[in-house]
N, C-alpha and C positions, 0 to 999 in steps of 0.2 A: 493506460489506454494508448492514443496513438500518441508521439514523440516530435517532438520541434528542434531544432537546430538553426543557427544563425549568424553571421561573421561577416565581417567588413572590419578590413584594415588593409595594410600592405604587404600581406602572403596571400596564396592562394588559399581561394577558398573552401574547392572542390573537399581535397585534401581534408582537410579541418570541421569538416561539416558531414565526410563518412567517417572520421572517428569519435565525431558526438553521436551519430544517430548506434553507432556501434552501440557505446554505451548506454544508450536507451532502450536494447532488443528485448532488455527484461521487462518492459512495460506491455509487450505481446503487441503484433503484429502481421500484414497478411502483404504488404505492399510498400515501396520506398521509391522518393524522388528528390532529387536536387532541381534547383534553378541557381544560375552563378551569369553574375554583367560582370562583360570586362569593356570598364570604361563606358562611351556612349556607345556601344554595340548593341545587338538583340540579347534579351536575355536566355541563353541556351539551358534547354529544361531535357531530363535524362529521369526516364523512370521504367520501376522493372515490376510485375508481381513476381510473388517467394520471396526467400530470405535476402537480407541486405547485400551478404556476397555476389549474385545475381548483379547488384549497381553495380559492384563494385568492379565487378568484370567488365561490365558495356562502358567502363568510362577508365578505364586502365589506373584502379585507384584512385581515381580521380584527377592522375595526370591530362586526363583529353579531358578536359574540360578548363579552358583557364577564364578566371578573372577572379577578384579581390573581395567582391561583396556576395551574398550569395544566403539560401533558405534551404533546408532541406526538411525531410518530416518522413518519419516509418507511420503505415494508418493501420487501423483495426477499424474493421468495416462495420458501420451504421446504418448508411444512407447509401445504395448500390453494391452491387458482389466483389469481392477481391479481381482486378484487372488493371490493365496498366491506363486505361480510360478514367478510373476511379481514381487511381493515385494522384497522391498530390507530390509536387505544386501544379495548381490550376492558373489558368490565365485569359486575360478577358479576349475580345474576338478579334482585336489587334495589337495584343500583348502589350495593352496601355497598365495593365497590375496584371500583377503574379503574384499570390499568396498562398499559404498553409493553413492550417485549420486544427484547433482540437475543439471537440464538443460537439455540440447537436443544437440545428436551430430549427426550433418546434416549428415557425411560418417559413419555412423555403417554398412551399407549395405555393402561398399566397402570392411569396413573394417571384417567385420564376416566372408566373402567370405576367405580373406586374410588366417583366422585363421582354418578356415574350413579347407583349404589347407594342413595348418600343424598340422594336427591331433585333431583338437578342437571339443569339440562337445559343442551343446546349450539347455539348457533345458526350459528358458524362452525367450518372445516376446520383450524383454529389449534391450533401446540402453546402458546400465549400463555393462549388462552384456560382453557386447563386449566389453566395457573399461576394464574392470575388466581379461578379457581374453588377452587384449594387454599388458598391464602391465605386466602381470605373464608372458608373449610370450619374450619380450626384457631380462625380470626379468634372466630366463632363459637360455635364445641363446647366451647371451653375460655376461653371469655370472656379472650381473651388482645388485651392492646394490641399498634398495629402492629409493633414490633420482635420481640418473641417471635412473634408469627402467621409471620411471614416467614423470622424462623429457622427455625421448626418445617418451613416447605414447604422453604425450602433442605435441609434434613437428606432428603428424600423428591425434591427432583428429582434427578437425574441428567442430563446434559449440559453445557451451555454458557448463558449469562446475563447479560446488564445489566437489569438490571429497575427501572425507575420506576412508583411507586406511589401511589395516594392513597385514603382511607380517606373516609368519609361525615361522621364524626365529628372529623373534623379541616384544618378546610376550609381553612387557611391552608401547610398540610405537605405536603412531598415524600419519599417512603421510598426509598430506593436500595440494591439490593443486585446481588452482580456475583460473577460467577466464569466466569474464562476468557474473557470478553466487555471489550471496553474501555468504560471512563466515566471523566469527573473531572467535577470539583466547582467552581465560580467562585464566590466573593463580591464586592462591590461596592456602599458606599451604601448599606445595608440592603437589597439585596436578595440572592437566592442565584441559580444558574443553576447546571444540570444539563447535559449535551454526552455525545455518542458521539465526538467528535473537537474539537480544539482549535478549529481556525475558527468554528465555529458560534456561540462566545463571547467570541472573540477581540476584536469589535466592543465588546463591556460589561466585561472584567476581563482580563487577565494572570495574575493571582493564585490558582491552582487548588490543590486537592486529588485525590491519585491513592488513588483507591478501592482498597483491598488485594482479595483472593481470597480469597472468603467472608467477605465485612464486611458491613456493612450503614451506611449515614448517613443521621440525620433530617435535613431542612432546613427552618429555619422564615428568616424575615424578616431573609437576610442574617444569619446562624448555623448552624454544623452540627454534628453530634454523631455521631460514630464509636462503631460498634461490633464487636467481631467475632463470630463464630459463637454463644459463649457468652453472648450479650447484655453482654459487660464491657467498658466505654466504654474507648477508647483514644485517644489521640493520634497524627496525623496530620502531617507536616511542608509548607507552605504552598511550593508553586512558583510561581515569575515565568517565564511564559514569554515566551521574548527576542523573539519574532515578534513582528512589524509588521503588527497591523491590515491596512496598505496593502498587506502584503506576499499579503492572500488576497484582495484585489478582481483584475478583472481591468484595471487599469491604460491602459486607454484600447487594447488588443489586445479583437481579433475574439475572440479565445476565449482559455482558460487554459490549453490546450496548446501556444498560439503562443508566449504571455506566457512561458512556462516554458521553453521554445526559447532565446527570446533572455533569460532569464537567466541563462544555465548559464557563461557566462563570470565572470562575478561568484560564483554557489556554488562553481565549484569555486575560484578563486582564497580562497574564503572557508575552505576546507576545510581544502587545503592550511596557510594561514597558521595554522591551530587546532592544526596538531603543529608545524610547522618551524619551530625557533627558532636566529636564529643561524647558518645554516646545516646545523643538525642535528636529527633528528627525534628531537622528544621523546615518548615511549610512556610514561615512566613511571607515567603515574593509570591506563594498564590494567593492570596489576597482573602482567606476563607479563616475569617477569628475565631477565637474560642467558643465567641456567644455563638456565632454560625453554629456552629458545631453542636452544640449543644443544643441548640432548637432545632434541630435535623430531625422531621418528621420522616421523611422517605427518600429514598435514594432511588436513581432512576441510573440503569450503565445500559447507554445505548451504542450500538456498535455492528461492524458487519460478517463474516467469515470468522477466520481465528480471531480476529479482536471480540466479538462475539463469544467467543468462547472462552477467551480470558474472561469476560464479562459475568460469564457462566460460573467458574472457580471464583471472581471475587466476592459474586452472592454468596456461597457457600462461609467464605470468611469471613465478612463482613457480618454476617449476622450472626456469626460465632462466636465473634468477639463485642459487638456490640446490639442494642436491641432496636436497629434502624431497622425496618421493612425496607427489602430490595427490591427492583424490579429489572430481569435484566429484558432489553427491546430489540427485536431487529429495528435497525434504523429504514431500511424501506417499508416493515410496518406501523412504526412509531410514528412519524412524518403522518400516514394518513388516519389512525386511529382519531377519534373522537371521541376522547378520554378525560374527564378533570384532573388536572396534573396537582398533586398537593401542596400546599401552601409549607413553607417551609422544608422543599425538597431543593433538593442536587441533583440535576443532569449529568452526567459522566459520561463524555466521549472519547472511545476510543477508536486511533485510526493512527497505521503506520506512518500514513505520507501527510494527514494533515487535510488531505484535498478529497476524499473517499464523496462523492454527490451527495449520498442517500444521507449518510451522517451529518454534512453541512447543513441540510434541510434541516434535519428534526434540531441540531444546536441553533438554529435561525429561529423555528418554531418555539423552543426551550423560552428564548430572550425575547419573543414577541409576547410571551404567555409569560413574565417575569419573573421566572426561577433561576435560578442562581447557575451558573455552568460553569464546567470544570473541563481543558480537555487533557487529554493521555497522547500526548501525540511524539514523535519523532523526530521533525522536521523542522528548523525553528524559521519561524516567518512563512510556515503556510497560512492558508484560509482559517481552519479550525483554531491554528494557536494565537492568528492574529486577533479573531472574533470572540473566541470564547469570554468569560471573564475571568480565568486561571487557569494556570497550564501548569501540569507535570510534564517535562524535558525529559523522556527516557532515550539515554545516552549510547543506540544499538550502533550508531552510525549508518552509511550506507547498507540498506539492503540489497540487494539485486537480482536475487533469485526471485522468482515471482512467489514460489510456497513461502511464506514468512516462516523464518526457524527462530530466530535470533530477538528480532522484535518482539513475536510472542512474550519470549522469555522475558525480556524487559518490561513488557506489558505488566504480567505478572508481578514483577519487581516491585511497580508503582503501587499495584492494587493492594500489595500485601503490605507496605508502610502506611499507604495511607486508611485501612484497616486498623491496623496497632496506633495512628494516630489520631482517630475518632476515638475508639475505643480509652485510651490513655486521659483525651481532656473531658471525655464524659465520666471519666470516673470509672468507668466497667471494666477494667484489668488492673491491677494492681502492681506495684514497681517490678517486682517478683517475677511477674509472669510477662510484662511489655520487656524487662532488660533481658531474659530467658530468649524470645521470639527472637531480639535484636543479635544476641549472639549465633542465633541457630542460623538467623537470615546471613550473617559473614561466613558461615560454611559451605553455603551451595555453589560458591562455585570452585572449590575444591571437591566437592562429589560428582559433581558434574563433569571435571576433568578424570575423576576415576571410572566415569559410564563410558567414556569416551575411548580410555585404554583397552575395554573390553570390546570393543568395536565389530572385532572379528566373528566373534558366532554369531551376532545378527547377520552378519556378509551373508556365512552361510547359509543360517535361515529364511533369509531372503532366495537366493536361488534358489532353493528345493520348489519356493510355493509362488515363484513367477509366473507361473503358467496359471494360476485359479482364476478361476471367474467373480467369486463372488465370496467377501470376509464379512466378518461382523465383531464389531468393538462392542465388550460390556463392561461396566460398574458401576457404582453406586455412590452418591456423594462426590465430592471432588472427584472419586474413579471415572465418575459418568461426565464429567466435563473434560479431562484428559481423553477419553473416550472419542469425544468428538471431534477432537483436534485432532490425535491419529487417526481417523477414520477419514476427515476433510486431507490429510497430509498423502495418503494410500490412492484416495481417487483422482485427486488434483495430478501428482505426478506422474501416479502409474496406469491410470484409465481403467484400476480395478475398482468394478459394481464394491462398497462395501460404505454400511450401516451401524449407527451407534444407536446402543439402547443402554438404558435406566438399565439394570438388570431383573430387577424386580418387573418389566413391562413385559419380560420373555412370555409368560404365561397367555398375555393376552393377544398373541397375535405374532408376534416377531418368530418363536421358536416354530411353526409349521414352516420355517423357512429351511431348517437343517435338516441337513443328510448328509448320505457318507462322503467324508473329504472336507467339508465346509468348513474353511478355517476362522474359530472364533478367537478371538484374542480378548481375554479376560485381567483386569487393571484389578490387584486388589494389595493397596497403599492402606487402608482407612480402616485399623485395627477392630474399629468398633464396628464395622458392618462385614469384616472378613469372613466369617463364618457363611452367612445370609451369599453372601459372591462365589464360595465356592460353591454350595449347594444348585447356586444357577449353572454354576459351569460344569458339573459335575450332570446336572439336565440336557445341556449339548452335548458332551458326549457320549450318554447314553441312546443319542440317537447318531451317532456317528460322526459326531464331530470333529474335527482334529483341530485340541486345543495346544494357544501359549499362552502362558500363565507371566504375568507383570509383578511381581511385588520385592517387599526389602529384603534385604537380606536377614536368615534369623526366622522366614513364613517357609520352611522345607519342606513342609506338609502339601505345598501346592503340586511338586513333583508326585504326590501318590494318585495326582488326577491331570494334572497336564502332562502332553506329549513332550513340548519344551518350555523351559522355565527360562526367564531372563531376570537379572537382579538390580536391585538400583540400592544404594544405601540408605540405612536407616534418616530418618528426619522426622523435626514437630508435623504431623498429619495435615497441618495444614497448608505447609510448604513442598507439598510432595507432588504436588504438579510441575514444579521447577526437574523437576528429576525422572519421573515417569515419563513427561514428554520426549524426551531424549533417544530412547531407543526404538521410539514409537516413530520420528524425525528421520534417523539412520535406516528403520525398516523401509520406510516408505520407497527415501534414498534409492536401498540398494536393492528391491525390486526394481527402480525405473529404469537402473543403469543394469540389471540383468535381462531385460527386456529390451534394451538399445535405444531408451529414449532419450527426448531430447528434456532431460532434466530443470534446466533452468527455464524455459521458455516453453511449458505446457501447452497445447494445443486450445485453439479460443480462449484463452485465458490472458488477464493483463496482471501487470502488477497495483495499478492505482487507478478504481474505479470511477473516473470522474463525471463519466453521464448514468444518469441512471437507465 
């Protein structure tokens, strides 16, 4: 969602604060603004709606703009329409604070009224701006310095929040306060840096601080000072984050969705190697014993988008290998369902960033209801990994493109160890068949690298069928979970209408959808329903369909009914989402970029959904 920036030291700020919010533009955005003091001066505020270049022009790079401390923010619109009235940074009625904002605060209504009262007036449709007016209100009426002021509005907001702050009288300082919203904290060299995500700062420190829920941190000159709710300074533990700089440029790739493509043989090989030791996967730092495991009544994988749909393929595994009942959930329906959750069950959250709204809820709901949770997450020292009570670390690194390619893949990764690792200590696979899986799982990303070298006929594939209106994804079994991820990868980028079905569901209802030209794309990986998948696909194009056909190599029979065939190497049927996804990843790709979009940064779209 919207993106935070922040700095004070002794460079300019200007400068420093548009090449973080740069690094943020994959979070999706409609509008960007800096605020920068230099010294005791006013604080000079520069904002544009459209893209960041737009700033980047009205303030010459950020050379016309000087001074040392300074906030900037890209917003994706909530509360009023994309405008440079909406854009933050917002400032009270005589620029006593200037602040940014991520999140949504459910009472701004209450509250605006509140301040209206006492004399406030509003120039934008912002729930920011009405934080921004309580703050300076307390600031004010109770001659209270910045950290009390800010407690006092935390205590009075309600919603969600990262909030960067600065005060008139304190022209060298940054105020930070957060709940349910992500931020950390960088120092480096005397100076400090402020971020809504890791990349943004990843270029100036490693060395962060993870803001708690409901804290508050001052930052002066490369120093910072925690506090919580009750203004009582705390101590905070310093992280290194292991990411490579280089690892969030885009690496001499046309875009950071291609880049992320062809890295995904390398993460997941990275992932894997992070549990299997020796032959055997080691789980024990999640903290889920044998006995756990063993009394594992029901499994619950709740999650949102692609992580969703990794969710999807891991029911299929999990109950394949083991005789747990699965249930996979959207997380913004799981949160409000009114369901008895079973006793001796595991929660499984999956979530790139760690910070996904809807997912925090239901793992908050999970541990209010006291079942056990697990999360699958990315990010280390987010919300999810700090809260859950165990965390799988999948190793994707920085993603950036907002379609997840790579993360998926690692998602994956986890789901499919820790499958063979239930299954193993409940007895239900045998040495045979767990060390069989474990060798097969060290091949994928050498097959992966050989989808990749074929690259080129999807290219073309892709341009013939740029122009269609409307696809449809089918199979069956794991097919039908791959299915939905190239289905979500096709419309996310390319703004092509297209639909995933069971294939078995064609009958009732999806197939009055075909006619001549409608291109379905048919996934058939899963030997034992192959037969049953072409028979459906073989019904699309009897009504004029124009099929591609997905399967291993070795399935030639599929060519005597698809128009084009794509191949992905043989593997255990269970692991054949690792490999299916991949040219479904590239399709998507190179329609966007044959249509001239803007690949990385989808239209209304973020990459980390933190309000719901």
């Amino acid at each position: 969602m919207c993106g935070i920036v922040g700095f004070t030291g002794a460079e300019q700020a200007a400068p420093i604060l548009l090449d973080g919010l740069s690094k943020l533009e994959y979070r999706g955005y409609d509008s960007a603004g800096i605020a920068i003091r230099d010294g005791e001066s006013a604080t000079k505020i520069v904002k544009a709606k459209g893209r960041l270049k737009i700033l980047a022009e009205k303030t010459d790079n950020g050379n016309a703009v000087i001074g040392c401390c300074g906030i900037g923010h890209t917003r994706w619109a909530t509360h009023g329409e994309p405008s440079e009235d909406n854009a933050h940074p917002h400032m009270s009625d005589d620029g006593n604070v200037v602040a940014v904002h991520n999140g949504i605060i459910e009472n701004y209504q209450e509250l605006r009224e509140k301040l209206l009262k006492n004399g406030y007036t509003f120039y934008s449709q912002t729930d920011t701006e009405v934080a921004v007016k309580l703050i300076d209100y307390y600031s004010k009426k109770y001659s209270l310095e910045p950290v009390a002021a800010i407690a006092r509005a935390m205590l009075r907001i309600r919603g969600s929040y990262a909030l960067a702050v600065m005060f008139k009288d304190y022209p060298e300082e940054i105020y930070v306060a957060r709940k349910d919203s992500p931020m950390i904290i960088g120092l480096k060299d005397g100076a400090s840096y402020i971020a809504s995500d890791v990349p943004a700062i990843l270029k100036y420190t490693n060395q962060v601080y993870y803001i708690g829920n409901m804290e508050i941190a001052k930052l002066g000159k490369g120093e910072v000072t925690f506090y919580n709710i009750d203004r009582e300074v705390i101590e905070k533990p310093l992280t290194e984050i292991k990411w490579d700089a280089e690892a969030a440029e885009k690496g001499g790739y046309e875009h950071f969705m291609l880049k992320e493509i062809h890295e995904q043989p390398k993460v997941i090989q990275d992932t894997y190697n992070s549990v299997v030791k020796d032959g055997k996967i080691v789980l024990d730092e999640f903290g889920l014993t044998d006995d756990e495991v063993k009394e594992l009544s029901q499994i619950y994988v709740v999650a949102c988008g692609s992580a969703y749909h990794v969710g999807v393929c891991m029911q299929y595994v999990i109950e394949e290998l083991t005789t747990i009942p699965v249930r996979v959930e959207l997380a913004s329906e799981f949160r409000y369902r009114k369901m008895p959750l079973a006793k001796n069950s595991l929660v499984i959250i999956i979530s790139q960033s760690g910070e996904t709204a809807d997912s925090r809820a239901a793992l908050t709901l999970a541990k209010e209801n006291g079942i056990k949770t697990l999360g699958i997450v990315n990010v280390v020292g987010s919300n999810i990994a700090r809260d859950a009570d165990n965390v799988f670390y999948t190793l994707a690194g920085p993603e950036i493109s907002v379609a997840t390619t790579k993360a998926y893949s690692t998602q994956l990764i986890a789901g499919y160890l820790l499958a063979m690792q239930f299954a193993k200590v409940r007895g239900e696979i045998d040495d045979d068949r767990f060390n069989g899986l474990l060798e097969e799982l060290q091949t994928i990303p050498k097959k992966v690298e050989k989808i990749l070298e074929d690259k080129e006929r999807l290219q073309w594939f892709a341009a013939k069928f740029s122009n269609i209106r409307d696809a449809f994804f089918i199979g069956r079994g794991i097919d039908y979970a791959v299915s939905l991820e190239g289905s979500l990868k096709m419309k996310e980028i390319s703004y092509i209408h297209s639909e995933a079905y069971a294939a078995g569901e064609l009958k009732h209802g999806p197939i009055s959808l075909i006619e001549d030209g409608t291109l379905v794309i048919s996934v058939l990986t899963q030997q034992s329903l192959f037969e049953k998948t072409v028979s459906n696909m073989v019904e699309c194009k009897s009504r004029g369909a124009y099929i591609m056909g997905l399967t291993t190599y070795g399935n030639y029979s599929v060519e005597d009914n698809a128009d084009f065939t794509a191949y992905i190497p043989k593997t255990d049927p269970l692991f054949a989402a690792s490999l299916a996804v991949v040219p479904l990843q590239l399709l998507g790709y190179y329609i966007s970029v044959a249509k001239g979009l803007d690949v990385d940064k989808p239209r209304n779209l973020a990459k980390s959904v933190t309000v719901e």
